[in-house]
C-alpha positions in Angstrom: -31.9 -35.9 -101.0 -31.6 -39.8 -101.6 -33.2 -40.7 -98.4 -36.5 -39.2 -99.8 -36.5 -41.2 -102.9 -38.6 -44.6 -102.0 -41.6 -41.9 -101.0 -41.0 -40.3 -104.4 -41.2 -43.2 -106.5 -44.4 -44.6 -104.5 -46.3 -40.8 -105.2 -45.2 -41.8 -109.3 -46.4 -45.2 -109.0 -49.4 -44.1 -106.8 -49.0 -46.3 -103.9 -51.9 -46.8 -101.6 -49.2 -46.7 -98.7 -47.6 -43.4 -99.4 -47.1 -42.0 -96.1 -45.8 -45.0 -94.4 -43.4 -45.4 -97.2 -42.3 -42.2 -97.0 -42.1 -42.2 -93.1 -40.1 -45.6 -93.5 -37.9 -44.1 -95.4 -37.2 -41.2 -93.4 -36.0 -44.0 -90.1 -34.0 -45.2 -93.0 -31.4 -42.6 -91.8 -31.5 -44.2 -88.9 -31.4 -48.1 -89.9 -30.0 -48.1 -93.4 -32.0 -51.8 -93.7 -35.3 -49.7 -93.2 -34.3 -47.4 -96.3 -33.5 -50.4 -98.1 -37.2 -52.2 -97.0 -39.1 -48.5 -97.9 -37.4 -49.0 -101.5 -38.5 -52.4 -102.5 -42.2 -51.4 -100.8 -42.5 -48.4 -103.3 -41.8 -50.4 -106.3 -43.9 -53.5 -105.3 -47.9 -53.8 -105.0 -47.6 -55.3 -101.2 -49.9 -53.5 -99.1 -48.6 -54.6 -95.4 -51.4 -55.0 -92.5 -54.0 -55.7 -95.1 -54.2 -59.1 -96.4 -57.1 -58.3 -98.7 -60.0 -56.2 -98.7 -63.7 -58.0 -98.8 -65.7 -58.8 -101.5 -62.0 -59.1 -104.2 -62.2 -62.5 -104.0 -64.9 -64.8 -104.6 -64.3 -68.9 -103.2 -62.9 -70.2 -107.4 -60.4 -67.0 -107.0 -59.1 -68.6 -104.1 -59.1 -71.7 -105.3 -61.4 -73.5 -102.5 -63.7 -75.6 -105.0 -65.1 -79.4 -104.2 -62.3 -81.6 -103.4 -61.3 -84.3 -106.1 -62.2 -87.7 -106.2 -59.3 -89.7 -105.9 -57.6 -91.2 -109.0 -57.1 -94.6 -107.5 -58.8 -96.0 -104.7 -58.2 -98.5 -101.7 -61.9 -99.7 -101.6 -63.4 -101.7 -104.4 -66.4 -100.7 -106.2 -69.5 -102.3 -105.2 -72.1 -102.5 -108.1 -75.7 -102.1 -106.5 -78.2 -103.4 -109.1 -81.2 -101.2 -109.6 -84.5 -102.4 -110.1 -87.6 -101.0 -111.7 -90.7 -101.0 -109.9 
């Protein structure tokens, strides 16, 4: 039964998404494309509907740190003299 294999191969590779693999798979018989989809969705990692779950990533994993200072600037330096009182 090759229209059950995508579900298969997600239960081996322990797919958080098993039973809409396997359900995907199933319309496959229907819309070959959807067969094709359910295939490449058991052998990847995607999890669809779920971008991430909270508390994975912390602000440096998503790489949202302090901006840059530019390398080169428009505006010219301005020394300010310090004085001690």
């Amino acid at each position: 039964m090759i229209h059950l294999y995508p579900g298969k191969v997600a239960k081996q590779r322990k797919h958080p998404q098993l039973k809409a693999i396997e359900v995907t798979s199933v319309m496959g018989l229907l819309i070959f494309p959807l067969w094709i989809l359910a295939l490449i969705w058991a052998h990847s990692n995607a999890i669809f509907g779920k971008l991430y779950n909270e508390g994975d990533f912390t602000a440096d994993d998503q790489g949202v740190n302090e901006p840059e200072p530019p390398l080169f600037s428009s505006k010219p330096e301005v020394e300010t003299e310090q004085t001690d009182k």
